[in-house]
N, C-alpha and C positions, 0 to 999 in steps of 0.2 A: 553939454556937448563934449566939454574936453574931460572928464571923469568915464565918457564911453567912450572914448577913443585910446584913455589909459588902458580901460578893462578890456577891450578887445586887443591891443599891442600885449599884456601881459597874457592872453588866453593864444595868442599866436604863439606866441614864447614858449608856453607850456605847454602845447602842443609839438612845437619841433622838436623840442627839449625829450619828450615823451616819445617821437616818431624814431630817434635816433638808433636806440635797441632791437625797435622792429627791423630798419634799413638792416641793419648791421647781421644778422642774421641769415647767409645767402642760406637758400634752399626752403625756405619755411612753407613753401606752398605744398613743394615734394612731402616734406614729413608729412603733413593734415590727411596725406593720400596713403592709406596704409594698403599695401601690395597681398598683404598676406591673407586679409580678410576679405570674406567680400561686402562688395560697395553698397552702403545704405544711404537711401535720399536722407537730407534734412528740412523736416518736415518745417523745423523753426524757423530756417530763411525761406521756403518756400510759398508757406502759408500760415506763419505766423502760429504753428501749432507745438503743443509740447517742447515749450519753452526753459518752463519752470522761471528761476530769478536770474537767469540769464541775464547779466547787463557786458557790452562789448563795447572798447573804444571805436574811435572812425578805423583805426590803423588794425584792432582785431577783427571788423567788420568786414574788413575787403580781404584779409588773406584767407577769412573763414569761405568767402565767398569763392574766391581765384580756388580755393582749392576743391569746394563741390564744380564749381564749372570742369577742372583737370579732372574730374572724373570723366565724365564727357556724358556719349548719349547709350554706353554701356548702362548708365543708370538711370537718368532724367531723359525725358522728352524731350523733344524741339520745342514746344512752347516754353515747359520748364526751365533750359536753356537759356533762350530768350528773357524769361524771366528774372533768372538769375544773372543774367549780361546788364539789364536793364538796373537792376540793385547794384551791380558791382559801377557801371558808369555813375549812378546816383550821388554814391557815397563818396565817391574819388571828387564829383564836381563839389559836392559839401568839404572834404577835407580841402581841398584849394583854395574855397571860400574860405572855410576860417583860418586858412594857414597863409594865404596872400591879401583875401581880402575883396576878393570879388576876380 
């Protein structure tokens, strides 16, 4: 019991530790939105398609997400939306878990 309570106190650590470049970074959701081009869904967060070996932390996983939602409904649907709202709360109550712990 106390060797998982080590490992999870050190995996919260290296988590914050790791969270702190993302914080630090105002605007990162703006960049993900490029103005110039026009808006294409992602298909990866959406349904899981044309992925490739895409691997994201929790903390890439939500700006990737925050920033297909700021596209809005110029590009995605209202379920899509939805969907993607649904992923973005997901992942945020998973980062708090492991970063506080329940």
């Amino acid at each position: 019991m106390r060797s998982i309570s080590r490992k999870l106190a050190l995996l919260a650590a290296a988590l914050m530790i790791m969270a702190v470049p993302a914080l630090a970074d105002e605007g990162a959701i703006d960049k993900m939105v490029d103005h110039g081009q026009p808006a294409v869904k992602n298909e990866c967060l959406l349904v899981a398609k044309n992925c490739g070996t895409q691997v994201d932390s929790i903390q890439e996983r939500i700006e990737r997400i925050s920033g297909e939602i700021a596209k809005g409904t110029n590009v995605y649907t209202r379920d899509e939306m939805r969907r993607l709202e649904r992923q973005l709360d997901e992942a945020n109550k998973l980062l708090n878990e492991q970063s506080f712990g329940g």
